[in-house]
C-alpha positions in Angstrom: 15.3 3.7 -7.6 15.9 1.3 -4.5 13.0 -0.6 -4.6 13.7 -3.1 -8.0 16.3 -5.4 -9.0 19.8 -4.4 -9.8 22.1 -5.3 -12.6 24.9 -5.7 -9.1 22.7 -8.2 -7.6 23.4 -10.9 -9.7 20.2 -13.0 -8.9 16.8 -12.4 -7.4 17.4 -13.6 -4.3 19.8 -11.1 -3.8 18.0 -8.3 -4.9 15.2 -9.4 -2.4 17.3 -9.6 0.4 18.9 -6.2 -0.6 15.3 -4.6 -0.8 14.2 -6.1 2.4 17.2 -5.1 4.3 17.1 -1.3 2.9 13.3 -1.0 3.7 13.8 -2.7 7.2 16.8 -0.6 7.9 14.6 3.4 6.7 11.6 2.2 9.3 13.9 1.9 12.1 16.1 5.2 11.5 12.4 6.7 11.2 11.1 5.3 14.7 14.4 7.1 16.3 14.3 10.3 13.8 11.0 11.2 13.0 7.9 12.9 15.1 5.4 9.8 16.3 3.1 10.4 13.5 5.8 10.7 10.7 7.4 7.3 12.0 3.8 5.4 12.5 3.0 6.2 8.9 7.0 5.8 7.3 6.9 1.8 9.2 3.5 0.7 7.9 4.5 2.0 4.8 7.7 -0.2 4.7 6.0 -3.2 5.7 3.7 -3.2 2.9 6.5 -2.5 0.8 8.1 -5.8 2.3 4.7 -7.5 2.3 4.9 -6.6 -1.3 8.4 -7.8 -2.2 7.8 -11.4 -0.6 4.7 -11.2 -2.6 6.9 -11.1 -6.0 8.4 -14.2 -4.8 5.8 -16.1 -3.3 5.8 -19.7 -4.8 9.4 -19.4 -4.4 10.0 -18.4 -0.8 9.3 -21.1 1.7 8.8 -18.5 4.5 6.2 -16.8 3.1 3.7 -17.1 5.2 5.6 -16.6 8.4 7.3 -13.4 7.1 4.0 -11.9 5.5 2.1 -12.2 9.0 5.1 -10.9 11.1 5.2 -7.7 8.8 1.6 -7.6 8.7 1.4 -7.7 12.6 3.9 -5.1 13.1 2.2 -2.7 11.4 -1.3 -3.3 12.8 0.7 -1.8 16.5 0.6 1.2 15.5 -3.1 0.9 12.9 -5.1 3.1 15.6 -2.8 6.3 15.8 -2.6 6.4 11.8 -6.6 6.3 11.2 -6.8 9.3 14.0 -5.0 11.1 11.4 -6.3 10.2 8.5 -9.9 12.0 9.5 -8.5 14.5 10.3 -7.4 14.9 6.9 -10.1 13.8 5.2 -12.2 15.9 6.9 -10.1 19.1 5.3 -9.8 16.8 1.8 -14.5 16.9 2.1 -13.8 20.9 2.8 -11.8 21.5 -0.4 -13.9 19.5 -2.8 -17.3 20.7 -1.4 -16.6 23.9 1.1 -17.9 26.2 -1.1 -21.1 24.4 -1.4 -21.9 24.3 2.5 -21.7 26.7 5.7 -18.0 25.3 6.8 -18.2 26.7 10.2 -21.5 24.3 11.1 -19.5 21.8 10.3 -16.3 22.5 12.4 -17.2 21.0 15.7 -16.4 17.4 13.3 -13.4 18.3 12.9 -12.9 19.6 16.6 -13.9 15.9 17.6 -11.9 14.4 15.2 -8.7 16.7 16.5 -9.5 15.7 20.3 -9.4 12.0 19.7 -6.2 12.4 17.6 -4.4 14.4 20.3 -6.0 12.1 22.9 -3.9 9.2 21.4 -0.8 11.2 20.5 -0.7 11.6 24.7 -2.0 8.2 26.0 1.5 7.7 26.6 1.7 4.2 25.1 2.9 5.2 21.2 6.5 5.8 22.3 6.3 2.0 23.8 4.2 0.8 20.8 6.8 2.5 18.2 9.7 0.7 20.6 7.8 -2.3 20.2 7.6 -2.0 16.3 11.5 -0.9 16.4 12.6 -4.3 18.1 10.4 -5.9 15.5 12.1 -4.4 12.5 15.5 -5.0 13.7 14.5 -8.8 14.5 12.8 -8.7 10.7 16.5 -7.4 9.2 18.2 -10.1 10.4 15.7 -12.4 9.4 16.3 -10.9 5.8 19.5 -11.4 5.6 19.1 -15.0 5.4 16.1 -15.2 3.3 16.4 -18.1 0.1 14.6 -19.0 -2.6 14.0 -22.4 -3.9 13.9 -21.0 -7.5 16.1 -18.3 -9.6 15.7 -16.2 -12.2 12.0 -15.8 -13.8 10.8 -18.4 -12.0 11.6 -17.1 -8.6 9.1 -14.0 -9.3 7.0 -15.4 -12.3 4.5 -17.4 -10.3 4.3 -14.5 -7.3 3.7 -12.0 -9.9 1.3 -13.6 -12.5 -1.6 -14.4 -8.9 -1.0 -10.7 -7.4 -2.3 -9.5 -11.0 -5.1 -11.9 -11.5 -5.7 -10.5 -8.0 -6.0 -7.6 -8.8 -8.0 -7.8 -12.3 -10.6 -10.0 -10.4 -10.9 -7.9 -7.3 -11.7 -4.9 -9.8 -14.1 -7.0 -10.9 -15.6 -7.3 -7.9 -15.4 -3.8 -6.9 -16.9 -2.2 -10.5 -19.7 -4.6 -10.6 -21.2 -4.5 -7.1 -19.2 -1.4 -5.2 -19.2 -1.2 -1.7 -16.3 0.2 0.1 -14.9 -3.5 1.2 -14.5 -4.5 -2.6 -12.8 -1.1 -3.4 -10.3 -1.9 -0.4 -9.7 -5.3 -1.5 -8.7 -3.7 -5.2 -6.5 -1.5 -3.5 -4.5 -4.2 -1.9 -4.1 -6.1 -4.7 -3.6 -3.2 -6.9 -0.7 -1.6 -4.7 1.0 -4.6 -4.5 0.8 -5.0 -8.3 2.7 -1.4 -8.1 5.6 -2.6 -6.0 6.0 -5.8 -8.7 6.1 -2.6 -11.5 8.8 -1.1 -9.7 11.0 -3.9 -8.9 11.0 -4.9 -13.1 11.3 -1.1 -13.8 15.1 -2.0 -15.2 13.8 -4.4 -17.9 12.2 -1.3 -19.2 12.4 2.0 -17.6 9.8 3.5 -19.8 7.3 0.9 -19.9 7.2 -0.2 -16.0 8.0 3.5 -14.8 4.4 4.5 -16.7 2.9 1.2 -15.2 4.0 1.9 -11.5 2.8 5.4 -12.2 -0.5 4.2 -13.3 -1.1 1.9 -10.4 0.4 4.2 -7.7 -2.2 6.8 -9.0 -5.2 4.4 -8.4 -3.9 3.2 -5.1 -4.1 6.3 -4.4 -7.2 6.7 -5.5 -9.2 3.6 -3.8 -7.0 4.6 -0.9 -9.3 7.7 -0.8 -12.2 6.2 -1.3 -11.4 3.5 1.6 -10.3 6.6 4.1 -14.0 7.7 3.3 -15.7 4.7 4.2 -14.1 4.6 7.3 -15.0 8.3 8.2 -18.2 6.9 6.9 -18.4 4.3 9.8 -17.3 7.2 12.2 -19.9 9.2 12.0 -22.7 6.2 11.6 -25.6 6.8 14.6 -24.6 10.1 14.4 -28.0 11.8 13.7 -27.3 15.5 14.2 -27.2 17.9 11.1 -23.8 18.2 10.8 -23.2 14.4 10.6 -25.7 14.1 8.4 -24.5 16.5 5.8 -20.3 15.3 6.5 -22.0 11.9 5.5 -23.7 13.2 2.4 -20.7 14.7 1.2 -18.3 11.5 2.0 -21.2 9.2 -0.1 -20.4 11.8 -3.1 -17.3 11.6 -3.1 -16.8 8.0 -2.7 -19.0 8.2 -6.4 -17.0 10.3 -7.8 -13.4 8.4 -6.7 -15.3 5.2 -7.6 -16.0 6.1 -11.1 -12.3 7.5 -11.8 -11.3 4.0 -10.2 -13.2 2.8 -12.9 -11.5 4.4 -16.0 -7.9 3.9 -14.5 -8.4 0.1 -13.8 -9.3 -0.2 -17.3 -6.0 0.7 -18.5 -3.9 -0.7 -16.1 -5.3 -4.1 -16.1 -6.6 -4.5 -19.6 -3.9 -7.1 -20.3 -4.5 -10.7 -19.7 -2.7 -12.7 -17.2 -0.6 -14.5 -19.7 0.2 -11.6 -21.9 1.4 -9.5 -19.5 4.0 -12.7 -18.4 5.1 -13.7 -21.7 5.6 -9.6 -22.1 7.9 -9.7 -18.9 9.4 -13.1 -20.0 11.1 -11.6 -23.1 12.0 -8.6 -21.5 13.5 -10.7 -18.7 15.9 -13.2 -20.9 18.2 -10.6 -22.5 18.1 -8.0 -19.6 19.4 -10.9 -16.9 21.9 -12.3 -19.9 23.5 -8.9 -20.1 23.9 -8.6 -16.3 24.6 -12.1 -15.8 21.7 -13.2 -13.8 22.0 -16.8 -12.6 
């Protein structure tokens, strides 16, 4: 349970810098540990999960902007070698909804593209100097961590950065229920897994109650993260006009349906609570908890 605040850290600020630090610090061991592909995915997700925490603080950190770009950037390095994976898999994702339902093996030479471009990439020779790259980023973002402040303390150094990433999120649901499309869906999912990081970092106040909250909106990230790796695989295969394109494409279109439609039903419980309920809710939970642990 790394990723929240602790009763040591004694204020906010510390607890962001502690989180910061710990995430910076698992990307890099990854880069010199881990197989390429296992690294490329472990540092983009620790960016977002930085991009994330200095969204909790927001009004509160003055370098917001700067540090929410350079994490941003870093991880866009390495954006190309993690979507040659990710058809790949949800290529074999299509095959276990739906295989039964089609003749697999006309379908195969997809796959056998898909495979080609992602071992084409894995030996162009430039992801070890694109993962260096991302390494001598991350150790230049720890250090910058280590001196990160916030003009504010307490609730108000997360109540403002909290309260806009969930009105985020309940309007880009909006968005994405009423007129679909796979943009709106992404844009939910954004706002939706940040609101997931904000769950986990108050999961303290109330284990029970944020623990099932994270749960919930980890489970629809998930979710709309599906349903955005199809409408990728969806632009992939566009022009394509051969029969096996044509069917790969029929089968992405129902499944995006059926992913948009449980999207739907788990939106409706996670965000059903309005801005200002949900932030008194945190605001009581917040004053004895940080009393108890003497929170400046």
């Amino acid at each position: 349970m790394a990723y929240c605040i602790k009763p040591d850290d004694r204020s906010v600020a510390a607890a962001i810098r502690r989180v910061a630090t710990e995430q910076a610090e698992k990307a890099v061991k990854s880069i010199d540990v881990d197989p390429y592909e296992d690294a490329v995915h472990d540092l983009r997700k620790r960016c977002k999960k930085i991009r994330g925490l200095v969204r909790f603080v927001r009004p509160a950190f003055p370098d917001y902007k700067a540090t929410n770009a350079f994490f941003r950037d870093t991880a866009r390095i390495v954006d190309a070698y993690r979507d040659a994976r990710v058809m790949q898999d949800t290529y074999d994702a299509l095959m276990d909804a739906y295989g039964e339902e089609v003749d697999r093996s006309a379908l195969a030479g997809i796959r056998a593209e898909f495979t080609r471009q992602r071992t084409d990439l894995l030996n162009d020779g430039e992801v070890s100097d694109r993962l260096a790259e991302c390494r001598r980023r991350m150790e230049e973002g720890l250090a910058m961590s280590r001196d990160w402040a916030l003009e504010e303390d307490g609730f108000d150094a997360f109540e403002g950065g909290m309260a806009k990433t969930y009105k985020r999120a309940r309007k880009a649901a909006g968005k994405a229920m009423d007129h679909g499309g796979g943009e709106a869906h992404h844009e939910m999912r954004k706002r939706v897994k940040y609101h997931w990081m904000h769950s986990r970092m108050l999961r303290p106040l109330w284990p029970g109650l944020f623990k099932a909250r994270a749960k919930l909106a980890k489970d629809l990230s998930d979710v709309l993260g599906d349903h955005h790796d199809l409408t990728v695989f969806r632009d992939r295969l566009k022009g394509d006009e051969a029969e096996d394109a044509r069917v790969m494409d029929a089968l992405a279109a129902k499944r995006s349906e059926t992913l948009s439609q449980e999207a739907a039903e788990m939106a409706e419980k996670l965000l059903a609570a309005k801005p200002g309920d949900l932030v008194d809710q945190v605001a009581n939970l917040w004053s004895p908890w940080a009393k108890r642990h003497g929170f400046s």
